[in-house]
C-alpha positions as CSV (number, residue, x, y, z in Angstrom):
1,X,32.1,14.2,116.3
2,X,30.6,17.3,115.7
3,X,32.2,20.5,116.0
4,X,31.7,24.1,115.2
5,X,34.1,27.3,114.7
6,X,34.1,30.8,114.6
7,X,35.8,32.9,112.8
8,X,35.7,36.8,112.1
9,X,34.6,37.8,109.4
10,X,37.5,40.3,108.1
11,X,39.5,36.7,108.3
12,X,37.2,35.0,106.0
13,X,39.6,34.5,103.0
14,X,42.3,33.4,105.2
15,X,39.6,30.8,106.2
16,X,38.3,29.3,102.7
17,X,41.7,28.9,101.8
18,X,42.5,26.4,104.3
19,X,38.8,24.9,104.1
20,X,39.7,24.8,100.4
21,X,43.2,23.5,100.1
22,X,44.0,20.1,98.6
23,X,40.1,19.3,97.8
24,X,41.6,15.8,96.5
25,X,44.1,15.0,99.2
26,X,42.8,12.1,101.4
27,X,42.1,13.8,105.0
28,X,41.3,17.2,103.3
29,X,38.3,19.7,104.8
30,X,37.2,18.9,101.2
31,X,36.6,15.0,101.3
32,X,35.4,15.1,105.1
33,X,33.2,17.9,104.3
34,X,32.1,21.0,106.0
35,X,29.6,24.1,105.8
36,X,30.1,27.5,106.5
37,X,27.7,29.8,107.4
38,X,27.7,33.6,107.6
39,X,26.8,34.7,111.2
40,X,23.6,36.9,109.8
41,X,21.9,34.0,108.0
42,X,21.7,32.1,111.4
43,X,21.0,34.6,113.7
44,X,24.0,34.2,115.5
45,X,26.9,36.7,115.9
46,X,27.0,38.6,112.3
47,X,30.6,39.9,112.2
48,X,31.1,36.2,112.3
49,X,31.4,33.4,109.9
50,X,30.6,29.9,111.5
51,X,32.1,26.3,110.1
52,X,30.5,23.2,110.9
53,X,32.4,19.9,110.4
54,X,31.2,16.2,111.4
55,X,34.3,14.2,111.0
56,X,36.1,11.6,113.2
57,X,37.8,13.0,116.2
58,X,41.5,12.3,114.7
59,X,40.3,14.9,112.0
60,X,39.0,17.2,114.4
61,X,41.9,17.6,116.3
62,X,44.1,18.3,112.9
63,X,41.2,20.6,112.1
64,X,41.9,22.6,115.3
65,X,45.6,22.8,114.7
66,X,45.1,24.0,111.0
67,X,42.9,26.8,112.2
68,X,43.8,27.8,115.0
69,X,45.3,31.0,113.6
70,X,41.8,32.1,111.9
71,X,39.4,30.4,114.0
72,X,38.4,28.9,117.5
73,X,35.9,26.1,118.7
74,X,32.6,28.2,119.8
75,X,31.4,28.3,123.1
76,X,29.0,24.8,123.8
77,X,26.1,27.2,123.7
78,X,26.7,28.5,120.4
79,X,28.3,25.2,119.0
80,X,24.9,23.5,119.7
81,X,22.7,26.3,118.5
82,X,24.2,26.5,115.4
83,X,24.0,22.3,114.8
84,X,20.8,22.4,115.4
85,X,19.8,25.4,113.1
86,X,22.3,23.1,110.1
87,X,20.8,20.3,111.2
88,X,17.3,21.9,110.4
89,X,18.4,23.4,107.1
90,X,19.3,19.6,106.2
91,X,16.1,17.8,107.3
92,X,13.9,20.7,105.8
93,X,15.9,20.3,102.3
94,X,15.6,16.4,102.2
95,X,11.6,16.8,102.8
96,X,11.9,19.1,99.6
97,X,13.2,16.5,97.3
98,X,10.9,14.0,99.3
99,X,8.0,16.0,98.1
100,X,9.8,16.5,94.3
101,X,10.5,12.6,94.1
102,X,8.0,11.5,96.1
């Protein structure tokens, strides 16, 4: 499952210190993984700060409760704008080490 939240920006250290807490505990934001986007680099809302996370839907729905105080789910519209903008960063990055490694 993919999902994507918002979050104001004047909330952004509340934020990375969930994202960021317990990088080594099984379950954490750390060891699903996640990226977080400023608003302005995506062309999306820029008082914002967006965080994408692809995780099973059991960690999803702890996600939600752990932020719900600092961030929502976005709108469907926005969510799948801003997976398909990651999603382009990503392919774009692996056909620059394919043309490194080649």
């Amino acid at each position: 499952m993919q999902r994507v939240y918002e979050c104001e920006g004047a909330k952004k250290a509340a934020l990375m210190k969930i994202l960021e807490a317990d990088p080594y505990l099984e379950g954490s934001f750390a060891r699903v993984g996640y990226k977080v986007k400023d608003g302005g680099a995506i062309d999306e809302d820029k008082a914002k700060m967006y965080v994408y996370v692809k995780a099973s839907d059991e960690f999803v729905k702890k996600a939600d409760a752990l932020l719900k105080d600092v961030a929502s789910p976005a709108k469907p519209e926005v969510e799948k704008r801003v997976i398909e903008k990651i999603q382009k960063e990503e392919e774009d990055a692996e056909g620059g080490l394919g043309s490194i490694f080649g």
